[in-house]
N, C-alpha and C positions, 0 to 999 in steps of 0.2 A: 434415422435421418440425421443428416451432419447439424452440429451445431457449433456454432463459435464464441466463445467468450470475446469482447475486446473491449477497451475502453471508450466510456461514453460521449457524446458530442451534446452541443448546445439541439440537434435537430432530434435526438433521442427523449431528450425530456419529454413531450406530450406520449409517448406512449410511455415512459416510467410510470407517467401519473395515472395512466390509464391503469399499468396494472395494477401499482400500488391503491389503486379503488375497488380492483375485483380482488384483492389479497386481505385487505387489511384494514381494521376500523380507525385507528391511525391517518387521516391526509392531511394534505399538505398544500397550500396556494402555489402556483407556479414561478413566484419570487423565492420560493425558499428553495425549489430546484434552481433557478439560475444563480442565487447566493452559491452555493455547492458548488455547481460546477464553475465557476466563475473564480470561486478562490481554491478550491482543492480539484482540479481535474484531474492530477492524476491518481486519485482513489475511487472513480466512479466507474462502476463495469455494469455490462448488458450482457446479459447470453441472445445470443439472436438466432433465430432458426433460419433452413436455407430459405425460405422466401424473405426474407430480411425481416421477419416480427420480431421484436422485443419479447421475452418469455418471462424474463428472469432481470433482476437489477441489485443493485447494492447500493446506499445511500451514503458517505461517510465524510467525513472530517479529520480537522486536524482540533485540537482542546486549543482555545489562544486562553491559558492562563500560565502567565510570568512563574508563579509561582508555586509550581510544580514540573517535574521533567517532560519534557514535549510528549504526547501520546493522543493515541487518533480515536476512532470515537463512532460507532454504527452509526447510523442515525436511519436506516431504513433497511430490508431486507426481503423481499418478497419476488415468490416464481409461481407462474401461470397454475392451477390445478390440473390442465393436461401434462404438465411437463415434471412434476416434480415426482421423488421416486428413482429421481438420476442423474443425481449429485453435482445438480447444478447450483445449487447454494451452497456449499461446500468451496464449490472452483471460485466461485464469486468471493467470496469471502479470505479465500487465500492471496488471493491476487493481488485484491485491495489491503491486505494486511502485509503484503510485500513490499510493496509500494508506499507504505509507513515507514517502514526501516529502513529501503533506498533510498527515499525521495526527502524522508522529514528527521530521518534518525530518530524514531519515536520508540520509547521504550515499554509501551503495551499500551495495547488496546481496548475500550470498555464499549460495553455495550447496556441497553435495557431489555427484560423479554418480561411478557407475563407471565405471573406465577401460575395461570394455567392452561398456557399453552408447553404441553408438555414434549410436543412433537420437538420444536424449535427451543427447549430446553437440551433435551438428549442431542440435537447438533451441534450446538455450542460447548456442553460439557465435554461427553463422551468422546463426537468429532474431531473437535476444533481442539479443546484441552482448554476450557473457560474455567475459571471457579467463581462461588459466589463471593461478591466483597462485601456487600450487603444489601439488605433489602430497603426497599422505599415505600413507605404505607402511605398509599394514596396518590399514585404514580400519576397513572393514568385519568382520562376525564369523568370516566364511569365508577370511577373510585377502585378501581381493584391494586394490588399490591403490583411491586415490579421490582425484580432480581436485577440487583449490578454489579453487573458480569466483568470480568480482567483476564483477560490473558496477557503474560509479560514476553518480551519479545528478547531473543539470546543477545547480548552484548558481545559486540565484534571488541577483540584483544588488541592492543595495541601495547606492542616494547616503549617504551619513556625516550623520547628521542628520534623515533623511529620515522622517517620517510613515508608518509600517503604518497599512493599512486600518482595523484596530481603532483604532489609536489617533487617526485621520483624524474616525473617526462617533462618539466619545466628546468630541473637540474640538466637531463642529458641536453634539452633541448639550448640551452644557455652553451655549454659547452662545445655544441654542435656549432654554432655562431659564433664563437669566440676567432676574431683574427688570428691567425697562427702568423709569430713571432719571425722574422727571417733572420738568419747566420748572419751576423756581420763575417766579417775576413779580416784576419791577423795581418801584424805589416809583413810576417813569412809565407803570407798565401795559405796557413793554413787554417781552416774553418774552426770557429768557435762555438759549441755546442753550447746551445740554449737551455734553459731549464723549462719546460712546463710542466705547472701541478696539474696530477691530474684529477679529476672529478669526479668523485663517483656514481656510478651507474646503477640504474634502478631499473627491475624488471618492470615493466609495465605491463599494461593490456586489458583489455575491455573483459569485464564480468558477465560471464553468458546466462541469463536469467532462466533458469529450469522451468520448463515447462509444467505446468501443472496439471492434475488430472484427480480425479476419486471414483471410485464406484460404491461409495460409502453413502449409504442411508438418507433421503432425504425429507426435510418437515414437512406435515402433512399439510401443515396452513401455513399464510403469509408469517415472515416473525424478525423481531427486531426492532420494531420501527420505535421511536420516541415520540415523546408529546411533541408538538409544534409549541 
């Protein structure tokens, strides 16, 4: 049956939280979804089936602390027990982790999982490429431990000097607009050749976001999610 990933809307929230209640002992009041999607929308995705049900969700953030390099931050992760098995937490999780380095420049992403949920352990390691950074004794409200997880996200290269795209199509486009200069005429009638610098040119053009897809393994339980 077709399925679609796409990013979440403010009228998705009530079934997030629906499933994150049949997924996960983990919830959450409905303030904490509209915080979310209200300041970071575009890290929040839904897998939706063709009758438009919510299956699958990803909860996440951006970290707001000054002092450390910007990076985003699970904060929830759960797909239906019909649905899972087909690498729909996987697609979720790439998309929103995309959308970190597009969107916030964020230089990796952490996560929490129980130490014994092992299913949604082997996703994040194995799958995703998470390592442990450390452990947290006394994570959760039940008192069990809980693994924090990082993955670092590649750092795009830039030459010292070098021209961003933006600022590559704001040069041509300045040049484009520049009055062009007219001949005056010599007292011999013959034209006098103008000097213009010319400016240089920057390839531009829109980044085509690669579609995403897995057929890679998926957790057998809800997983991801943090304390409230």
């Amino acid at each position: 049956m077709a399925l679609s990933i796409r990013q979440a809307t403010v009228d998705d929230l009530i079934q997030m939280q629906t499933a994150n209640l049949w997924c996960l002992p983990e919830n959450y009041q409905m303030k904490y979804y509209l915080y979310h999607v209200l300041s970071w929308p575009q890290l929040l995705f839904v897998a939706e089936d063709h009758k438009g049900k919510i299956v699958g969700y990803v909860l996440a953030k951006m970290e707001e602390d000054a002092n450390v390099p910007p990076h985003g931050h699970i904060t929830s992760l759960a797909v239906l027990r019909t649905h899972r098995k087909r690498g729909i937490a996987t697609r979720l999780m790439r998309c929103s982790q995309l959308c970190m380095q597009e969107s916030f420049e964020a230089r990796y992403v952490s996560l929490h999982v129980r130490e014994s949920n092992r299913a949604a352990f082997h996703l994040y390691k194995t799958t995703l490429g998470y390592q442990i950074n450390d452990v947290e004794k006394g994570y959760y409200a039940d008192g069990e431990d809980a693994y924090d997880m990082r993955l670092p996200f590649p750092q795009k290269e830039q030459s010292h000097g070098a021209m961003t795209p933006l600022k590559q199509v704001v040069a041509v486009k300045r040049k484009e607009e520049a009055p062009k200069a007219s001949a005056p005429v010599a007292a011999g009638g013959a034209a006098v050749a103008a000097r213009e610098g010319e400016g240089q040119r920057g390839e531009g053009g829109a980044e085509g976001v690669e579609e995403i897809s897995s057929s890679m393994g998926e957790l057998s339980v809800g997983a991801g999610a943090e304390k409230a």
